[in-house]
N, CA, C and O atoms as a MOPAC input file, in Angstrom:
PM7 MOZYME 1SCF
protein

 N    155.49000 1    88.58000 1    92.23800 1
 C    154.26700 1    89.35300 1    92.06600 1
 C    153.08600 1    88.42800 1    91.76500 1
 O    152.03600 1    88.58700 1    92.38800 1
 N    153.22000 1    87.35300 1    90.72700 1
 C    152.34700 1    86.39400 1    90.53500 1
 C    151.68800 1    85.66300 1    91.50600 1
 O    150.51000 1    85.31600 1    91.57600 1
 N    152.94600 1    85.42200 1    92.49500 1
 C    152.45500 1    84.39100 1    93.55700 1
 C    152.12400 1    85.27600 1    94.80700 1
 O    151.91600 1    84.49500 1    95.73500 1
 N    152.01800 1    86.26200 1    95.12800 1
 C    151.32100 1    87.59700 1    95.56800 1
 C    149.91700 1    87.50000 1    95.48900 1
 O    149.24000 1    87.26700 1    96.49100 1
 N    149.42700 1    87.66400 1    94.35900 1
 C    148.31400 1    87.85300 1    93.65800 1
 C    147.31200 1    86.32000 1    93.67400 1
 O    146.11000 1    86.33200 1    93.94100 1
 N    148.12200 1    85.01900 1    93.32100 1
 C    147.70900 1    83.55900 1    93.44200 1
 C    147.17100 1    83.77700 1    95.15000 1
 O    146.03100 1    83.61500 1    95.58600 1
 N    148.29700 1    84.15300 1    95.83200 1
 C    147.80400 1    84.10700 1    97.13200 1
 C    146.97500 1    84.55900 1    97.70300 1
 O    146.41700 1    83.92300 1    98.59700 1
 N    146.55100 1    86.05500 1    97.31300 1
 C    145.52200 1    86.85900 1    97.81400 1
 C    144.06600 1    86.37900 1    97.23600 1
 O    143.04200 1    86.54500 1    97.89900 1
 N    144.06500 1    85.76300 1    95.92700 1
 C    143.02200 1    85.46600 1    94.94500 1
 C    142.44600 1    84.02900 1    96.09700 1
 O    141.28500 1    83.87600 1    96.47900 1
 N    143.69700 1    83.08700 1    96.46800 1
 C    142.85400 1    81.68100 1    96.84900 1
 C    142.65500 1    82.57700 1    98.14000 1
 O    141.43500 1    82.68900 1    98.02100 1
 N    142.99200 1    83.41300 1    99.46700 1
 C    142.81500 1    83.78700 1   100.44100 1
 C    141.24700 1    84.33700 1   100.15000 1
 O    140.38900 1    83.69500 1   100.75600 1
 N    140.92500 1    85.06700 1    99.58900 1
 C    139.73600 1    85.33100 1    98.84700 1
 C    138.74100 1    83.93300 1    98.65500 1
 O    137.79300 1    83.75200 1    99.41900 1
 N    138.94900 1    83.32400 1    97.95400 1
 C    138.01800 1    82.31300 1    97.80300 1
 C    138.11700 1    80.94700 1    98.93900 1
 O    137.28500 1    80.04600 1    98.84400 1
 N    138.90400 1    80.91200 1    99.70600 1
 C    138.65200 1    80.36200 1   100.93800 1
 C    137.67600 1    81.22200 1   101.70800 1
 O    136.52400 1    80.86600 1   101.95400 1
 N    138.21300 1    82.39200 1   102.07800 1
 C    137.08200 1    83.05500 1   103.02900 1
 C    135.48100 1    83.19800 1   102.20700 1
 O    134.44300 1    83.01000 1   102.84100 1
 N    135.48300 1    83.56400 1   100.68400 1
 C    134.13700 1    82.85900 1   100.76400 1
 C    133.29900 1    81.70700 1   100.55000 1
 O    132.07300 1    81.61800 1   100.61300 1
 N    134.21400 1    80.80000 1   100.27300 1
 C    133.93400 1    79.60000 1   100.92200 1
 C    133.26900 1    79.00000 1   102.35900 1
 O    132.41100 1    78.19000 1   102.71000 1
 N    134.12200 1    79.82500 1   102.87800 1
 C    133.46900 1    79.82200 1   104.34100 1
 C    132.48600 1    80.36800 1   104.71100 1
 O    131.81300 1    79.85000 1   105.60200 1
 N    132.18900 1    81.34700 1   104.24200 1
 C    130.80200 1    82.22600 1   104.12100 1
 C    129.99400 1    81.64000 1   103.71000 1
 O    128.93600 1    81.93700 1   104.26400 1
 N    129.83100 1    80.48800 1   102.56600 1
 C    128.56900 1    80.07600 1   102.29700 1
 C    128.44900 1    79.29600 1   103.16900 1
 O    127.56100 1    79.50400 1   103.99600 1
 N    129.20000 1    78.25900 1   103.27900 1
 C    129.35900 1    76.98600 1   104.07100 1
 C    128.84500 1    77.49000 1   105.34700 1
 O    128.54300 1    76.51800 1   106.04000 1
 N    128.63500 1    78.50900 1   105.90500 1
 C    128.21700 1    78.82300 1   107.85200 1
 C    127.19600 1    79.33100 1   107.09400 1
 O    127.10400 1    79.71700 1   105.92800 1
 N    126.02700 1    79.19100 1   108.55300 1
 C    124.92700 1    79.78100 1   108.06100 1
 C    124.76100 1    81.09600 1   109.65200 1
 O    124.33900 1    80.91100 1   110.79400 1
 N    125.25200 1    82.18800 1   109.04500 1
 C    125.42700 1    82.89400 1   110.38200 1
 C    124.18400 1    83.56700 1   110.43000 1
 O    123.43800 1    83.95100 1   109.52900 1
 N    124.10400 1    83.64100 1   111.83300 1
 C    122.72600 1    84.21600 1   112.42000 1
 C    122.13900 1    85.59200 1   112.22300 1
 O    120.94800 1    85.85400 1   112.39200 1
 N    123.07400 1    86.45300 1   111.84800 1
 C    122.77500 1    87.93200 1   112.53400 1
 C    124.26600 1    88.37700 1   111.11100 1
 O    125.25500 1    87.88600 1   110.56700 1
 N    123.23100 1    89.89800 1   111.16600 1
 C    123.85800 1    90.84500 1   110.10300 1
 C    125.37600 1    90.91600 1   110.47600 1
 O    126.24800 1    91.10000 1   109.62700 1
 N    125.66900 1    90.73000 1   112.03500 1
 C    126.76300 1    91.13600 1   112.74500 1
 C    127.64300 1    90.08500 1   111.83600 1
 O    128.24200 1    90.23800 1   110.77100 1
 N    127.48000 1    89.03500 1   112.64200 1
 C    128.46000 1    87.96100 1   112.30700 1
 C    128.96800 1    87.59000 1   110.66700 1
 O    130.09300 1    87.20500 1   110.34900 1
 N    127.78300 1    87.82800 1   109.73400 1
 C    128.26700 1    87.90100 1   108.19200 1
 C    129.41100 1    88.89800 1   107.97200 1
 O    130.55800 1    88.63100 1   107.61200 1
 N    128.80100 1    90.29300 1   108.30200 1
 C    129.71200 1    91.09600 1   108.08200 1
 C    130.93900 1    90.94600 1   108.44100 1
 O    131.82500 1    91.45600 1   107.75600 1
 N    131.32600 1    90.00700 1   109.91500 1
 C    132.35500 1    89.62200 1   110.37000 1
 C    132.93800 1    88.77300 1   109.11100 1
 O    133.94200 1    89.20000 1   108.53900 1
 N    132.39000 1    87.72200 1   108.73000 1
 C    133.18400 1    86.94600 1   107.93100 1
 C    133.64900 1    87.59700 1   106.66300 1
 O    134.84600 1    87.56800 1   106.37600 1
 N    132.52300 1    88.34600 1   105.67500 1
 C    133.01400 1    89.03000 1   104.53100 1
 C    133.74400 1    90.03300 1   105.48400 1
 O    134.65300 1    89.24000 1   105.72600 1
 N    133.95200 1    90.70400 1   105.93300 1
 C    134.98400 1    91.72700 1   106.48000 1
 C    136.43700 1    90.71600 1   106.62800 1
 O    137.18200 1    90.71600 1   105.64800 1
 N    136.71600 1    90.11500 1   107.48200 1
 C    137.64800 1    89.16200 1   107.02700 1
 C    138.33700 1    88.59200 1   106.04400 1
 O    139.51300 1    88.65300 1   105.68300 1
 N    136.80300 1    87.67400 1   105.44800 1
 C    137.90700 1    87.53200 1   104.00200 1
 C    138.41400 1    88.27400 1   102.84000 1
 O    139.30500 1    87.93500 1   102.06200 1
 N    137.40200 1    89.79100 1   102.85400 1
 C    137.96500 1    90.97200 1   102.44400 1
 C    139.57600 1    91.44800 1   102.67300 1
 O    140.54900 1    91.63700 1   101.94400 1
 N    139.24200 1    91.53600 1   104.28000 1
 C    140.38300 1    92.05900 1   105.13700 1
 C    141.65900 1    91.47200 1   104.26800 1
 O    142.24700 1    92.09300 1   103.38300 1
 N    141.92200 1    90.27100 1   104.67600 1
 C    142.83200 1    89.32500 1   104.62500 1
 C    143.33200 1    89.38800 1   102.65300 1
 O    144.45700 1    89.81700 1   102.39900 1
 N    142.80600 1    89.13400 1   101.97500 1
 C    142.79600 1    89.70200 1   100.64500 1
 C    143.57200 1    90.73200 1   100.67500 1
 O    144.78700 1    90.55300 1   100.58500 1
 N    143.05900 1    91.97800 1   100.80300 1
 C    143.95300 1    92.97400 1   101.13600 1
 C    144.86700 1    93.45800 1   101.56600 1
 O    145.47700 1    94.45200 1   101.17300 1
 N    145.12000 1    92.54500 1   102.74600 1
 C    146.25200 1    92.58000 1   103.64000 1
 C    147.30600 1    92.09700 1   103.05100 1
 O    148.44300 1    92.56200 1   103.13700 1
 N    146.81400 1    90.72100 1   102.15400 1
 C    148.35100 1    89.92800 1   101.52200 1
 C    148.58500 1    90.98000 1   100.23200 1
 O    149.69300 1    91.24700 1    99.76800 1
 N    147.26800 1    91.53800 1    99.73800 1
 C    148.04800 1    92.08100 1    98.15400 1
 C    148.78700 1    93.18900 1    98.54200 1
 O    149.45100 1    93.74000 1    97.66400 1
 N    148.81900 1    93.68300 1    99.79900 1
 C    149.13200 1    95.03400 1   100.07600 1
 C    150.89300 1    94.72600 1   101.02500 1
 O    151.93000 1    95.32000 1   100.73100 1
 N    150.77700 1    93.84000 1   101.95900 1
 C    151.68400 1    93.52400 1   102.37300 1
 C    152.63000 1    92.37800 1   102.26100 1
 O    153.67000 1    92.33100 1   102.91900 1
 N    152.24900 1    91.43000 1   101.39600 1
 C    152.80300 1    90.74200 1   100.47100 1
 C    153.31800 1    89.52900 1   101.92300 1
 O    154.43100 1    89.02400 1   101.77300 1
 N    152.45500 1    89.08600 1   103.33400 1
 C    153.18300 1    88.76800 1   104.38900 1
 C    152.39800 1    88.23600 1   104.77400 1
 O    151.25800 1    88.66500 1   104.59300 1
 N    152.59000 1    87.19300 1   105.40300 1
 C    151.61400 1    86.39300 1   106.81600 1
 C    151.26900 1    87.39400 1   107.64300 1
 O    150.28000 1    87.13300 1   108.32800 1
 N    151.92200 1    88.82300 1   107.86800 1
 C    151.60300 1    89.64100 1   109.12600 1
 C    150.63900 1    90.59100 1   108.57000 1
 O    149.74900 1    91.10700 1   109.24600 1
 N    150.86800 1    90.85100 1   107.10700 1
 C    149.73500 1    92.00200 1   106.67800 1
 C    148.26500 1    91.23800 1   106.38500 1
 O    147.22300 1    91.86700 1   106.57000 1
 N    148.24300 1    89.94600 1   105.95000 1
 C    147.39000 1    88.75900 1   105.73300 1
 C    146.22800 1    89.16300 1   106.90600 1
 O    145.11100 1    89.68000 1   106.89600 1
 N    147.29000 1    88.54400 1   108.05900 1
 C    146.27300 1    88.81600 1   109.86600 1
 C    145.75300 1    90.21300 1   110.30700 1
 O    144.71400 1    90.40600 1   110.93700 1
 N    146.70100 1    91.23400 1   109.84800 1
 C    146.50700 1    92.63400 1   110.29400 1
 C    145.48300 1    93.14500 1   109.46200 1
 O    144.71100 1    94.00800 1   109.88100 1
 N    145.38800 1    92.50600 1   107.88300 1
 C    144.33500 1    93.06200 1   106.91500 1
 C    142.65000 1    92.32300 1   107.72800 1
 O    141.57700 1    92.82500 1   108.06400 1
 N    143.27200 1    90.84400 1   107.75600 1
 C    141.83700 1    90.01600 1   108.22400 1
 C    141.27400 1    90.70800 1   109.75300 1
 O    140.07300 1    90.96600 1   109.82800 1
 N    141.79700 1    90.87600 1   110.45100 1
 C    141.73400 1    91.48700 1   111.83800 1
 C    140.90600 1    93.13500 1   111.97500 1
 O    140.22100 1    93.48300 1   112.93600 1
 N    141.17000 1    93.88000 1   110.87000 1
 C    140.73800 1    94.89000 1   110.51000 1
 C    139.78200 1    95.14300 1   109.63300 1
 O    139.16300 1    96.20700 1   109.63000 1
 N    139.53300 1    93.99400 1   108.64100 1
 C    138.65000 1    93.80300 1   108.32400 1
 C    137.46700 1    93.08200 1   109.16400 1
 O    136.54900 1    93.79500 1   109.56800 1
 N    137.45700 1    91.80100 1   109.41900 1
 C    136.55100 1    91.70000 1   110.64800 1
 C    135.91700 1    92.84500 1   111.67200 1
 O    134.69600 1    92.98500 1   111.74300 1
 N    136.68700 1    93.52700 1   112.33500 1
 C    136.22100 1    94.46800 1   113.26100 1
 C    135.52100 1    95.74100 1   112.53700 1
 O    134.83200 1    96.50900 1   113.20700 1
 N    135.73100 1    95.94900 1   111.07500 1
 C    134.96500 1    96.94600 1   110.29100 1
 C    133.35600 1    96.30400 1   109.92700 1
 O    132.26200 1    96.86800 1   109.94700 1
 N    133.85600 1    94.45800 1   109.49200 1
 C    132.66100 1    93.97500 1   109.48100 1
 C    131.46100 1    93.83900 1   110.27500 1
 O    130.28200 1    93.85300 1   109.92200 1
 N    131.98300 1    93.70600 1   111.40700 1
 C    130.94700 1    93.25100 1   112.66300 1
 C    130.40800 1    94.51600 1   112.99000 1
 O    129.28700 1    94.55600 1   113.49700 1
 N    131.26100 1    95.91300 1   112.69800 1
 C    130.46700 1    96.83900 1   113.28700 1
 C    129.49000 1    97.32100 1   112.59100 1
 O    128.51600 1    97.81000 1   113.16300 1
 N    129.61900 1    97.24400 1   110.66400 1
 C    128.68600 1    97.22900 1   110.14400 1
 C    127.43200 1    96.44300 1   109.94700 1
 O    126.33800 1    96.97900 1   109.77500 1
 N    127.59200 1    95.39700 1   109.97200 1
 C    126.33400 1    94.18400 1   110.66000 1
 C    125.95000 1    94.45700 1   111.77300 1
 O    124.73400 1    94.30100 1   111.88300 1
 N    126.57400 1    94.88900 1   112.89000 1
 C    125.97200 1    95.30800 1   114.47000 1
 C    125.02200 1    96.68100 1   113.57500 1
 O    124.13100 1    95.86000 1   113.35700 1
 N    124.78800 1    97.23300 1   113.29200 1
 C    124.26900 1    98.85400 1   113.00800 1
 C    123.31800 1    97.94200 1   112.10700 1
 O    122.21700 1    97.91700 1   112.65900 1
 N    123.31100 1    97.24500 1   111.03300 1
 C    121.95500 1    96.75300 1   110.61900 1
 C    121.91400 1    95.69300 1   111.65500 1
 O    122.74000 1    94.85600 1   111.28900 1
 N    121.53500 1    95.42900 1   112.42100 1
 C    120.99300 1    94.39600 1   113.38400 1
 C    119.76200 1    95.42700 1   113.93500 1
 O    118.53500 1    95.46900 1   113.84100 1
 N    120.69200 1    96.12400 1   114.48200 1
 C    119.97100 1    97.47700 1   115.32600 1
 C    118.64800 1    97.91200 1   114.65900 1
 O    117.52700 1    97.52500 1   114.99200 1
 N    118.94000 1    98.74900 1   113.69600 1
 C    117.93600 1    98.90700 1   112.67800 1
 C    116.96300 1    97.53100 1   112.41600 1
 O    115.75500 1    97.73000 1   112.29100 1
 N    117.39500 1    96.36900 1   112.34500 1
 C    116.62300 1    95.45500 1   112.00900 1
 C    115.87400 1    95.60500 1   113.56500 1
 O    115.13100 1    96.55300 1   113.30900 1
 N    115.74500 1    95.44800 1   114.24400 1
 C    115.42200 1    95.16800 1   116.02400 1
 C    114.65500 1    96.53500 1   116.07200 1
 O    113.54200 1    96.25100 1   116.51500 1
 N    114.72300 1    98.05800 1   115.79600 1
 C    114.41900 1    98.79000 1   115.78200 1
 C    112.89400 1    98.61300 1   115.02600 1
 O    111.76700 1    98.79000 1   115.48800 1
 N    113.34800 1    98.18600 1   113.65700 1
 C    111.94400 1    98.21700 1   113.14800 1
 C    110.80800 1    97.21200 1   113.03200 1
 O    109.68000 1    97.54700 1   112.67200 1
 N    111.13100 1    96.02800 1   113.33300 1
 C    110.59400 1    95.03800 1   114.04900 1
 C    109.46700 1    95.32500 1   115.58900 1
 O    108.30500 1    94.98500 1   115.81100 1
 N    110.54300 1    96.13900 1   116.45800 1
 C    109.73300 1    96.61300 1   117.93900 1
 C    108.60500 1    97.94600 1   117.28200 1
 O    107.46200 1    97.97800 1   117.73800 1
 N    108.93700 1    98.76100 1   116.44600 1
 C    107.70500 1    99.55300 1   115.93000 1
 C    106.72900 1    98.84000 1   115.28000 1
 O    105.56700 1    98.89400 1   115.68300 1
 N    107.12700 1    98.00300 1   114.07500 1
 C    105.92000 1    97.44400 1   113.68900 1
 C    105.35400 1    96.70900 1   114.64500 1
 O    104.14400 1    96.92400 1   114.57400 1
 N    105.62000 1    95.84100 1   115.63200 1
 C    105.00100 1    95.17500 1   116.59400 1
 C    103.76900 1    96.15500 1   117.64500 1
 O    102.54700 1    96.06100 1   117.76700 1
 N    104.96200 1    97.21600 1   118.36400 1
 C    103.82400 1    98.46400 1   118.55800 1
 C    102.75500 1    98.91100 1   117.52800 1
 O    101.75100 1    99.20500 1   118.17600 1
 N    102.52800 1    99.09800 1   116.13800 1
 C    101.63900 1    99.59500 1   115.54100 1
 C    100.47000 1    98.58200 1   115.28200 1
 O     99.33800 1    98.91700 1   114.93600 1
 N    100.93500 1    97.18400 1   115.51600 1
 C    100.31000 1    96.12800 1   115.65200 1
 C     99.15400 1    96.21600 1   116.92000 1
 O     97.92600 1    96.30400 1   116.91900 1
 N    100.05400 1    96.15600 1   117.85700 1
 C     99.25400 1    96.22500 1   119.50300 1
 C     98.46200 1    97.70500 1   119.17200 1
 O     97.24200 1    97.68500 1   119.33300 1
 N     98.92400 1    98.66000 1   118.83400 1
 C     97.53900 1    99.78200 1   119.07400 1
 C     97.00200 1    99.79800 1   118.36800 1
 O     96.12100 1   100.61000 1   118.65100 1
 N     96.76400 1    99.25800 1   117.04700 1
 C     95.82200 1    98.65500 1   115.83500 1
 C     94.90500 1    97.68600 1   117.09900 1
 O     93.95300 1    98.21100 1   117.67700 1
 N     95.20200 1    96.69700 1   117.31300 1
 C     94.25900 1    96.03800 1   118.02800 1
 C     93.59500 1    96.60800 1   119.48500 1
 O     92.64900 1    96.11200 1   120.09600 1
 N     94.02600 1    97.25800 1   119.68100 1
 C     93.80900 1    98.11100 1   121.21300 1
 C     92.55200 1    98.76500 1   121.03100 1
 O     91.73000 1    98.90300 1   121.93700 1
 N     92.36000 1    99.29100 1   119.50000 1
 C     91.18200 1   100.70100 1   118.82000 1
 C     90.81400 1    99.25200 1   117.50200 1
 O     90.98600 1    99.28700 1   116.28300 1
 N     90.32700 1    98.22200 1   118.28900 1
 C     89.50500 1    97.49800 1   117.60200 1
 C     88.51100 1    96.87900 1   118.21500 1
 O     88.75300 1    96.39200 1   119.31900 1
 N     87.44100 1    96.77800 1   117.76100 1
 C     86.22200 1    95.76500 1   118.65900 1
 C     85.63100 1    95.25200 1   117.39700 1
 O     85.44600 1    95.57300 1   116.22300 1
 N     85.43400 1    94.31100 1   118.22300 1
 C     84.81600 1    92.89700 1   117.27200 1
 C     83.08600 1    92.69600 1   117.87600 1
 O     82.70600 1    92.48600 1   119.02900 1
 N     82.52300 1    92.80600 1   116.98900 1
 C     80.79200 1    92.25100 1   117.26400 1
 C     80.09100 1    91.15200 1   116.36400 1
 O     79.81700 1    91.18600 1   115.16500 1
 N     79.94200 1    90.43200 1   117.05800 1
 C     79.47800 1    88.85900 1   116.24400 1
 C     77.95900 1    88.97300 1   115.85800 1
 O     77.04200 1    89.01300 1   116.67900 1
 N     77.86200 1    89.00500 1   114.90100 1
 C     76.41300 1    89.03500 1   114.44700 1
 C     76.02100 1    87.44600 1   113.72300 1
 O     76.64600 1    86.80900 1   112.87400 1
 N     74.39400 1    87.03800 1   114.62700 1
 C     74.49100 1    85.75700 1   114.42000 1
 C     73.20900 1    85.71700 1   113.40600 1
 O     72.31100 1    86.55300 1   113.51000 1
 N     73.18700 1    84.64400 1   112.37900 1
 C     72.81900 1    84.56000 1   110.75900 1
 C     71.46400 1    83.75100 1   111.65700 1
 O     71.36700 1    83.25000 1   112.77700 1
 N     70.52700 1    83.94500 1   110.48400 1
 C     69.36800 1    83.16900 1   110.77500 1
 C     69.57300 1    81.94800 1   110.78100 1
 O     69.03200 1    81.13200 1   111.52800 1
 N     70.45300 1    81.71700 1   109.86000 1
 C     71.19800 1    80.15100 1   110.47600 1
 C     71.91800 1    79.60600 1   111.51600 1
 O     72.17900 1    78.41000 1   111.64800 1
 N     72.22600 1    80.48200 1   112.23300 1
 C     72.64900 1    80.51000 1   113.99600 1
 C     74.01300 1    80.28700 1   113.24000 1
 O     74.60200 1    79.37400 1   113.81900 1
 N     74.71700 1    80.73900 1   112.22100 1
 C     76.28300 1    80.76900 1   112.28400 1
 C     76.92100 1    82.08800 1   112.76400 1
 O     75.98800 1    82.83800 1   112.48000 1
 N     77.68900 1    82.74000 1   113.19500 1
 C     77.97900 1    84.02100 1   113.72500 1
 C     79.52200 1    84.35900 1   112.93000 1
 O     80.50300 1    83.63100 1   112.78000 1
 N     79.23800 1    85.93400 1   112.46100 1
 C     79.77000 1    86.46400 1   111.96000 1
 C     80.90900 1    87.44700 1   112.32800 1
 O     80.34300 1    88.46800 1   112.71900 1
 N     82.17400 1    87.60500 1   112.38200 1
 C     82.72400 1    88.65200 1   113.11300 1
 C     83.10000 1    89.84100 1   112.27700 1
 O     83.84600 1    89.96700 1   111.30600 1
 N     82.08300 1    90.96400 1   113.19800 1
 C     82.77800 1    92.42600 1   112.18400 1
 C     83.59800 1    93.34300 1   113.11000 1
 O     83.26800 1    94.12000 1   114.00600 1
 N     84.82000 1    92.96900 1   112.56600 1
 C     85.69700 1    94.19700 1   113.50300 1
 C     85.82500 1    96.18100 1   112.97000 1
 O     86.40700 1    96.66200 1   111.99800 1
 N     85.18000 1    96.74800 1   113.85900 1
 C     84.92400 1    98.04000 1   114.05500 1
 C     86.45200 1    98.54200 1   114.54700 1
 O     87.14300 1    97.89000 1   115.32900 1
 N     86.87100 1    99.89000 1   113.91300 1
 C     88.17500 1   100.57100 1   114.12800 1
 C     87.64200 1   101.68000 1   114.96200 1
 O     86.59500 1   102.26200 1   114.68000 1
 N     88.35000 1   101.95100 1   115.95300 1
 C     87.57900 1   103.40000 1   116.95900 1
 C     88.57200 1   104.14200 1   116.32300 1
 O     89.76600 1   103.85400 1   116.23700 1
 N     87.94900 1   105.19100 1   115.85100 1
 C     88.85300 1   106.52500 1   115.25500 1
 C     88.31200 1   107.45400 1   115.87700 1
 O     87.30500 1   107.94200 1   115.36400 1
 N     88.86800 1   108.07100 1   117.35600 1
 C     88.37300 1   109.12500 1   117.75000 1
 C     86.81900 1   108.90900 1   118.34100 1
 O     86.64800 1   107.83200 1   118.91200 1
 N     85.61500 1   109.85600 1   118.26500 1
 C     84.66300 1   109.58300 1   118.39800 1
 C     83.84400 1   108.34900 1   117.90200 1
 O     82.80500 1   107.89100 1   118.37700 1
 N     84.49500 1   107.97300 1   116.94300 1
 C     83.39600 1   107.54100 1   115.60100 1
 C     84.29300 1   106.04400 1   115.32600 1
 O     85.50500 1   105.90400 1   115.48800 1
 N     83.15400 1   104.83200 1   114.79200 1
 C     83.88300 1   103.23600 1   114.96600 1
 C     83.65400 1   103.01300 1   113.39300 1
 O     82.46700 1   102.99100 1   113.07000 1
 N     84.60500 1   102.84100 1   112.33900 1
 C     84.58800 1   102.40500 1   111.04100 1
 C     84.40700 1   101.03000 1   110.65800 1
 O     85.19900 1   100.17100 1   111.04500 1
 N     83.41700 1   100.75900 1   109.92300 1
 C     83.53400 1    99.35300 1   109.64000 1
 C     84.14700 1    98.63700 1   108.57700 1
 O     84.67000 1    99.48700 1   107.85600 1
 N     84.31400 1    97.68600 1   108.19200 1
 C     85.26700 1    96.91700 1   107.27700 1
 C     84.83300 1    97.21100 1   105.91500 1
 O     85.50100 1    96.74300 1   104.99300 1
 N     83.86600 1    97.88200 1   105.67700 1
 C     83.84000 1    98.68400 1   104.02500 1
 C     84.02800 1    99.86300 1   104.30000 1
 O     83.44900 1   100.58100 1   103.48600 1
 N     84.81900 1   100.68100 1   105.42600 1
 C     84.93600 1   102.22400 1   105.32900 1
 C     83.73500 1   102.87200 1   105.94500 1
 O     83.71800 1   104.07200 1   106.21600 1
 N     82.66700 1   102.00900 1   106.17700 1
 C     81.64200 1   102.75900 1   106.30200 1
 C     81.46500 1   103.67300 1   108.39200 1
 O     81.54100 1   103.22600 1   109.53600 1
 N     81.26600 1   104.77600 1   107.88700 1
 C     81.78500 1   105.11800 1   109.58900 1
 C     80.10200 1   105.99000 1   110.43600 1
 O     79.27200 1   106.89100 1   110.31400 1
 N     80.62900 1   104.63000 1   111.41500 1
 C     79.34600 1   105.44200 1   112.60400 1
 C     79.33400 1   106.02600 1   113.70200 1
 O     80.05100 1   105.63100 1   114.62200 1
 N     78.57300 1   107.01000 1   113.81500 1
 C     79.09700 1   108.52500 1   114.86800 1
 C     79.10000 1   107.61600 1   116.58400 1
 O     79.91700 1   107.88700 1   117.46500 1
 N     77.98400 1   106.53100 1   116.72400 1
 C     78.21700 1   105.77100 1   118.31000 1
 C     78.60500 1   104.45000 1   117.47200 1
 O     78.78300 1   104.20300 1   116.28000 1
 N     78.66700 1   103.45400 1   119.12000 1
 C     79.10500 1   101.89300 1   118.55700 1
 C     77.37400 1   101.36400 1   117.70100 1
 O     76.26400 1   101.85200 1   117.90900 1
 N     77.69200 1   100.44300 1   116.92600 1
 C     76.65200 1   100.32100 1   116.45200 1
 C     75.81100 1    98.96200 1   116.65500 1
 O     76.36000 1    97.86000 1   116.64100 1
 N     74.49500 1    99.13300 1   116.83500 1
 C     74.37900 1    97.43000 1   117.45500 1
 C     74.26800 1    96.16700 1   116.58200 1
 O     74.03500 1    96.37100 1   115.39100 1
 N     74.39100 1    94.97100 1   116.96900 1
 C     74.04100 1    93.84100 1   115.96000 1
 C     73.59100 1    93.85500 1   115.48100 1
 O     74.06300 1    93.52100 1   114.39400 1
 N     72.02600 1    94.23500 1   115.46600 1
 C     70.82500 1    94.33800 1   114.17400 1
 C     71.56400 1    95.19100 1   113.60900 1
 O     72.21200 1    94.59600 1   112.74800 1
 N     71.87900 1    96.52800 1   113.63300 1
 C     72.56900 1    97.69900 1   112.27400 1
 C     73.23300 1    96.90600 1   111.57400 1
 O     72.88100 1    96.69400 1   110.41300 1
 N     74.43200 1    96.23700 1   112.16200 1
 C     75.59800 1    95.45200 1   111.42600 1
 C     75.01600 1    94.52600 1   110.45800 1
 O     75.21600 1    94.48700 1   109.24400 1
 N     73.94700 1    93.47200 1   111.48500 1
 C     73.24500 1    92.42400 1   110.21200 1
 C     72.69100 1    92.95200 1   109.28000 1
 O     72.38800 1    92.21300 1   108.34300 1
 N     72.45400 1    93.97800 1   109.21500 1
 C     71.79900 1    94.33000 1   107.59400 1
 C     73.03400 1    94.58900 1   106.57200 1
 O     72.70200 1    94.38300 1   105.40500 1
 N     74.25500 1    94.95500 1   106.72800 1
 C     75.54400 1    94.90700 1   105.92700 1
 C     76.03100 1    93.68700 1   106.03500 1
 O     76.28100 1    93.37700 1   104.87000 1
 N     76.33100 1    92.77300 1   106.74100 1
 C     77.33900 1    91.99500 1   107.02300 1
 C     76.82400 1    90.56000 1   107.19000 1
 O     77.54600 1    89.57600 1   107.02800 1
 N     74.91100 1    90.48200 1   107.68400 1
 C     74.75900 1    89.10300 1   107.87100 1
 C     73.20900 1    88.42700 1   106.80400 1
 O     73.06100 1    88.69900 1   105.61300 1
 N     72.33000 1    87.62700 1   107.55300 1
 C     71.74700 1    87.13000 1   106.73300 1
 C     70.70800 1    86.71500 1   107.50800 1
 O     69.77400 1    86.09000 1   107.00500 1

């Protein structure tokens, strides 16, 4: 029973051993390894065998990877939305350079909301608004 338990304990700390030591890419492949050295743990305390050892690690792995595959997804999922909310943020933006009596030029980016273009203090105008309007907020 002792040496049962010795065995499953170092099977355990080999596999995470190995886990730190790799630097795996993707949610998938971690989960693969802790699923494994889980697996395998389990397999020996349960089957006390080289065959329950492989059958635990084997089953564990394939539970792992599928749970890392499903956060991958989700990760990839919300990555491609924020990227979209990115692009139509900039799509309903215009930029107007207003240039300083010092000939340095200023950029104020205007948000189109519908009819009406908001400027970078909230402040919102019913058409686009021209450079002189802007230089009196924004330039010099």
């Amino acid at each position: 029973m002792l040496k049962t338990i010795i065995t499953a304990a170092m099977t355990v700390c080999v596999g995470l051993g190995i886990l730190v030591m790799s630097g795996c890419e993707s949610d998938a492949q971690t989960g693969a390894l802790i699923g494994t050295a889980a697996g395998a743990g389990i397999g020996q305390a349960i089957g006390r065998n080289t065959t329950g050892t492989l059958i635990g690690a084997g089953v564990g792995a394939a539970g792992g990877y599928l749970l890392g595959n499903e956060s991958d997804k989700n990760k990839t999922k919300e990555k491609n939305q924020s990227q979209m909310s990115q692009i139509q943020a900039e799509q309903n933006t215009v930029t107007v350079w207003i240039t300083n009596t010092n000939g340095s030029k200023v950029p104020v980016k205007l948000r189109k909301d519908g009819p009406n273009f908001i400027g970078p203090r909230g402040e919102i105008y019913q058409n686009m608004p021209s450079e002189e309007s802007l230089k009196m907020v924004y330039g010099f």
